[in-house]
C-alpha positions as CSV (number, residue, x, y, z in Angstrom):
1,X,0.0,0.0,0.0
2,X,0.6,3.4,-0.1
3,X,3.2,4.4,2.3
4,X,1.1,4.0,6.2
5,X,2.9,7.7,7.1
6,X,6.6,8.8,7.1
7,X,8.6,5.8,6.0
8,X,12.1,5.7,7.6
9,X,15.2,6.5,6.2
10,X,16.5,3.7,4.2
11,X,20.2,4.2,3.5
12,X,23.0,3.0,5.8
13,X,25.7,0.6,5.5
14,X,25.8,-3.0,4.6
15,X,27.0,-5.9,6.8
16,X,29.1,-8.3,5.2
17,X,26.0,-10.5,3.9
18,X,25.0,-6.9,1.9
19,X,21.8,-6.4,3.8
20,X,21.4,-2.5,4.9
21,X,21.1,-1.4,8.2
22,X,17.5,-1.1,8.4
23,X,17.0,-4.4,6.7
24,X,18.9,-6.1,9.4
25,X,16.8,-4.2,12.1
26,X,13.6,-4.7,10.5
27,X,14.0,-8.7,9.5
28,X,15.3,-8.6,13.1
29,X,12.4,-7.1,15.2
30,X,10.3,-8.7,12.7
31,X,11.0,-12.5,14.0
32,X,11.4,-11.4,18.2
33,X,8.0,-9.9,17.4
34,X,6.3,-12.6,15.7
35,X,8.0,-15.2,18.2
36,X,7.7,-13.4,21.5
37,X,5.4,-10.1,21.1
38,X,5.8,-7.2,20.9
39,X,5.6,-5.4,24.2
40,X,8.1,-8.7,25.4
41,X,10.8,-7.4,23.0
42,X,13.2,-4.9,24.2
43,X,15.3,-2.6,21.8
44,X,18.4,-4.0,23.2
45,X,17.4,-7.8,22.1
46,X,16.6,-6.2,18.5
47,X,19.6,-4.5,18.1
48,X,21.4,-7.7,19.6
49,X,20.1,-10.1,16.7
50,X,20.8,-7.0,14.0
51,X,24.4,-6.8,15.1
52,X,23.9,-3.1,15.4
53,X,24.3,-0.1,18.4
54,X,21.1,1.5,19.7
55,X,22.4,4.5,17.9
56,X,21.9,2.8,14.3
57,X,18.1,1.5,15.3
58,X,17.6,5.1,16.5
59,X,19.2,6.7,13.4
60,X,17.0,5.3,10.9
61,X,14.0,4.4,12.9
62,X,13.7,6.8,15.7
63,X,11.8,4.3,18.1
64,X,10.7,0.4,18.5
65,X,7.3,2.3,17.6
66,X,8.4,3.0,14.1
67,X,10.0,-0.6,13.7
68,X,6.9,-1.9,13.8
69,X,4.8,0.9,12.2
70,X,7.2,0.0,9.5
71,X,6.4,-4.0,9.5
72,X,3.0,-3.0,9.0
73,X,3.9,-0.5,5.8
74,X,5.5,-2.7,3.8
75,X,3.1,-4.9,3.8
76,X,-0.1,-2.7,2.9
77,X,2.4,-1.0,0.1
78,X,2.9,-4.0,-1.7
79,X,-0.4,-5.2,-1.0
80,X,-2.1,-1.6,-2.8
81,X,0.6,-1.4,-5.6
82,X,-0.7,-5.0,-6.6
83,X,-4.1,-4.3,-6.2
84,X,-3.8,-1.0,-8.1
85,X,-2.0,-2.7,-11.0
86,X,-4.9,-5.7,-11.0
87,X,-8.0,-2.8,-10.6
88,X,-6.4,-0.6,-13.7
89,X,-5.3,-3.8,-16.0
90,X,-7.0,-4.6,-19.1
91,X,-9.2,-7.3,-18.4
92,X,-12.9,-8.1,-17.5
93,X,-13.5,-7.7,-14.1
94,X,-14.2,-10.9,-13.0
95,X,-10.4,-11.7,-13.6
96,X,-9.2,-8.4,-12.1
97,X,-11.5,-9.4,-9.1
98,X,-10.2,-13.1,-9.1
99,X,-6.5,-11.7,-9.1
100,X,-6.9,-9.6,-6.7
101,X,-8.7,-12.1,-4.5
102,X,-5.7,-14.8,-4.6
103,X,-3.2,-12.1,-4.5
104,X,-3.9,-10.5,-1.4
105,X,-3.7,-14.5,-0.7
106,X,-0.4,-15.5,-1.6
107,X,1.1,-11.8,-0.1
108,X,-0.4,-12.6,3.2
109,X,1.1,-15.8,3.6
110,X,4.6,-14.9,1.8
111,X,4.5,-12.7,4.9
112,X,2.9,-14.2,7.5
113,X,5.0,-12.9,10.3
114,X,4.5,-9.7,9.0
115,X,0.4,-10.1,9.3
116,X,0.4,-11.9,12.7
117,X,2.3,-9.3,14.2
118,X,-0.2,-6.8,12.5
119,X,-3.6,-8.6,14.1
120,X,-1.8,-9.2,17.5
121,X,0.3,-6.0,18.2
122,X,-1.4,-2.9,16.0
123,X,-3.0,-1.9,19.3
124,X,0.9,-0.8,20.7
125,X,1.2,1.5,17.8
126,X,0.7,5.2,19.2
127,X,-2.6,6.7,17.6
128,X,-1.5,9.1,15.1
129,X,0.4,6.0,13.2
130,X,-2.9,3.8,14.1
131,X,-5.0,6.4,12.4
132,X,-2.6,5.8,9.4
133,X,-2.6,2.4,9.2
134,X,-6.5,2.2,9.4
135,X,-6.3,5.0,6.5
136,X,-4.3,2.9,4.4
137,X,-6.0,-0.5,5.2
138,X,-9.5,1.4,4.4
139,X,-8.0,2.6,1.3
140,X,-7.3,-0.9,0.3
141,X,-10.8,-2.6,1.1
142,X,-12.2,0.5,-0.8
143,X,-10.3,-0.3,-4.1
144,X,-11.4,-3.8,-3.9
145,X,-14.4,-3.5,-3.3
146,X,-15.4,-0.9,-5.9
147,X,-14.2,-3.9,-8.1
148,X,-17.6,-6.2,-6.7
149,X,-19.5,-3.1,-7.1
150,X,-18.0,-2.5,-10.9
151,X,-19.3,-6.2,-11.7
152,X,-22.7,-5.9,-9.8
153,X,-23.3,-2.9,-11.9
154,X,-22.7,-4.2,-15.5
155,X,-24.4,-7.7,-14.3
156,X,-21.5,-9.7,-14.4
157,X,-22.0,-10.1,-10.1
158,X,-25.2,-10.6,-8.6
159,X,-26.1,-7.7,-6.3
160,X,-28.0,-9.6,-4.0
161,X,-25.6,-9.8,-1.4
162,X,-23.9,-6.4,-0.6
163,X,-20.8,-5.8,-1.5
164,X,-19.4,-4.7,1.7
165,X,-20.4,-7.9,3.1
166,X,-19.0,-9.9,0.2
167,X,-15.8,-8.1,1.0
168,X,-16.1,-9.0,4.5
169,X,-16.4,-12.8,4.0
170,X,-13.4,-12.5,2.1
171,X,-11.0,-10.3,4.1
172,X,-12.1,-12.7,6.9
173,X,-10.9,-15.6,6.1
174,X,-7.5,-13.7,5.0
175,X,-7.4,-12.1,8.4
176,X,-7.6,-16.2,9.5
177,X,-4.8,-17.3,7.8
178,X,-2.2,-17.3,10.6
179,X,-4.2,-18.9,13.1
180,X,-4.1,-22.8,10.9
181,X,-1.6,-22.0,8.4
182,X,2.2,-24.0,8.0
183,X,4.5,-23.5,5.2
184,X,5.3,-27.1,4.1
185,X,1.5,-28.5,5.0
186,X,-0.6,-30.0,2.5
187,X,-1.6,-26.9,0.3
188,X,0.9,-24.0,-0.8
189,X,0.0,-20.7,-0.8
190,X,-0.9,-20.3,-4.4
191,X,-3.5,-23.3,-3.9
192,X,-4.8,-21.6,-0.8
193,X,-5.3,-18.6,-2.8
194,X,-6.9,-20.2,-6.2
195,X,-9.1,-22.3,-3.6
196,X,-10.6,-18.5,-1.7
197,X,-10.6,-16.7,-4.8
198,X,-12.9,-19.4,-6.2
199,X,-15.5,-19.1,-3.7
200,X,-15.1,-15.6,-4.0
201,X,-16.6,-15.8,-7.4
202,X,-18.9,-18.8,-6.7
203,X,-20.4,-16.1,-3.9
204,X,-20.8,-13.5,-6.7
205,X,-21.8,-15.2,-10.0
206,X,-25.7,-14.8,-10.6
């Protein structure tokens, strides 16, 4: 998505591996938050596991608040860049809707830590950067849903059930996928998606 407020600076030097600075700090406080929560995760046990000073998370991030404002951001950016490039392609809608339905699949689950920190920790973020994030997310289930209403109009989706509650029953069970997900179980995340998207469109054919 669009950036969810100020993104932080992104420069800095490279370990030896090549990652940048902020890489290491965000892949970092990305797995203590996903494994141990975030209010359990100090700055010194993120900057421990970067290999970095306090001075180098506070350079580019300014606080553990903006580390994980910025887990959040990069998901919703490359979750609305995808769905803006699916809503504008050439194509009827009922494949722009079905892409867009597996996508926001497969991006959830390619970044799943990313997602469970966002449904179990947004509540730390202060409230000008949770008014941001709720922006961006709204911005996002907007976009996609004017797609439902695009094919309700022209009769390609029926319009009995509303669209905001077609979007609902599918953001739901997206919003579900970390509690029974495994990478390596029986279905992979592109099957997961085709399977959602499906009855997506079973839900919305006439």
């Amino acid at each position: 998505m669009t950036s969810a407020g100020t993104a932080p600076r992104t420069g800095g030097e490279a370990d030896g591996g090549g990652r940048p600075v902020p890489q290491r700090l965000l892949a970092a406080a990305t797995r203590l938050f996903a494994d141990q929560g975030y209010d359990r995760t100090s700055v010194q046990e993120i900057v421990e596991a970067a290999g970095v000073t306090k001075g180098a998370l506070y350079h580019y991030f300014g606080s553990k608040d903006d580390l994980l404002h910025e887990v959040y951001g990069r998901v919703l950016r490359l979750q609305q860049e995808r769905l803006d490039s699916f809503a504008e392609a050439d194509a009827p809608v009922e494949r722009r809707l079905r892409d867009a339905a597996a996508d926001v699949v497969v991006t959830t689950l390619e970044n799943l830590d990313d997602t469970k920190i966002f449904f179990r920790s947004m509540h730390h973020l202060g409230p000008e950067k949770l008014a941001q994030v709720r922006a961006e997310r709204r911005r996002y289930h907007e976009r996609f849903r004017a797609l439902v209403e695009e094919g309700q109009r022209s009769g390609v989706f029926t319009a009995d059930t509303p669209a905001d509650l077609v979007v609902d029953y599918h953001f739901g069970s997206v919003h579900h996928l970390g509690s029974w997900y495994h990478a390596g179980g029986a279905l992979g995340p592109h099957e997961v998606a085709d399977h959602l998207a499906d009855m997506l469109l079973r839900v919305l054919r006439p």
